[in-house]
C-alpha positions in Angstrom: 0.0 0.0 0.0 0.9 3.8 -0.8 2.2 5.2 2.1 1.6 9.4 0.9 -2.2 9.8 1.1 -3.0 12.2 -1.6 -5.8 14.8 -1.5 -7.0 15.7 -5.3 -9.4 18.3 -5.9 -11.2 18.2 -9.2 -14.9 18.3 -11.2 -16.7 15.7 -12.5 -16.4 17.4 -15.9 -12.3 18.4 -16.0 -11.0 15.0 -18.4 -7.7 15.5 -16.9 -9.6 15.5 -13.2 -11.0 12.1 -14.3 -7.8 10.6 -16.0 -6.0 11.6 -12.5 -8.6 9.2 -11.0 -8.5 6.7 -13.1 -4.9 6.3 -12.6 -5.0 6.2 -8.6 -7.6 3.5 -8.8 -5.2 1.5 -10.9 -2.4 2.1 -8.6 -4.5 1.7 -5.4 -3.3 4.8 -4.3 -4.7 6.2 -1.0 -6.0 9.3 -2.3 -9.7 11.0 -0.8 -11.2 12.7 -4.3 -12.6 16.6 -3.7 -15.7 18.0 -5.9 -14.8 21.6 -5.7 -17.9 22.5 -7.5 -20.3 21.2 -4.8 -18.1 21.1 -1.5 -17.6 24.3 -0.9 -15.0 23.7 2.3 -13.0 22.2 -0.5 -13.4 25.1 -3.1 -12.4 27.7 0.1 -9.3 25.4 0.3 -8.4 25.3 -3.3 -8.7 29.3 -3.2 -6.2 29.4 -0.7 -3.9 27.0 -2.4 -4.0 28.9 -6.0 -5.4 32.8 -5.1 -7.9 32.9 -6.5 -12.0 31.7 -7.0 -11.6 31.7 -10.5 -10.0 28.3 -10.5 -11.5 26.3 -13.6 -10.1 29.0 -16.0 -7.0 28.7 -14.5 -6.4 25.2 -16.3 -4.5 24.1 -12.9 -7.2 21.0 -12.4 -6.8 18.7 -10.8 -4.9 19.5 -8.2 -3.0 17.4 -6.0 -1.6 18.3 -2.4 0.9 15.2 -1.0 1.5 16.4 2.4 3.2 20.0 1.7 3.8 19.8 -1.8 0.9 21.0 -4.2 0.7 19.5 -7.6 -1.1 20.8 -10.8 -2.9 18.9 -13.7 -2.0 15.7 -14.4 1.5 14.5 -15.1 1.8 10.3 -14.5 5.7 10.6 -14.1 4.9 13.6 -11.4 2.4 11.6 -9.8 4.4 9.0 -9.7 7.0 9.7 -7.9 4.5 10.2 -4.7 3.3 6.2 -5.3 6.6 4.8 -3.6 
């Protein structure tokens, strides 16, 4: 089992949001999945994260935060560095 326990914020519609998921399921990552568009204690974290409330346009979905670092979009070699 993973030992980082990832927290991804995303939308049901973002592709790379769902791609991101996809590839946690596959690597049985220990991950807990944010929908910033209807938890909005999630979408008040995200703002802190980025700067902003205008976070869709941004094009930094999904983001991932493994302990302190913050990650944005979806890169599988990024990502996977955090799996070991």
């Amino acid at each position: 089992m993973n030992k980082n326990k990832f927290k991804v914020f995303c939308t049901p519609f973002c592709p790379k949001c769902n791609q991101l998921l996809a590839y946690l399921n596959k690597k049985k990552a220990d991950y807990v999945s944010y929908d910033i568009d209807k938890d909005d204690t999630a979408r008040r974290e995200v703002i802190k994260i980025v700067g902003t409330d205008d976070i869709e346009s941004l094009d930094k979905l999904p983001i991932v935060v493994i302990g302190d670092k913050v990650l944005f979009g979806f890169d599988e070699k990024e990502i996977g560095k955090y799996l070991h």
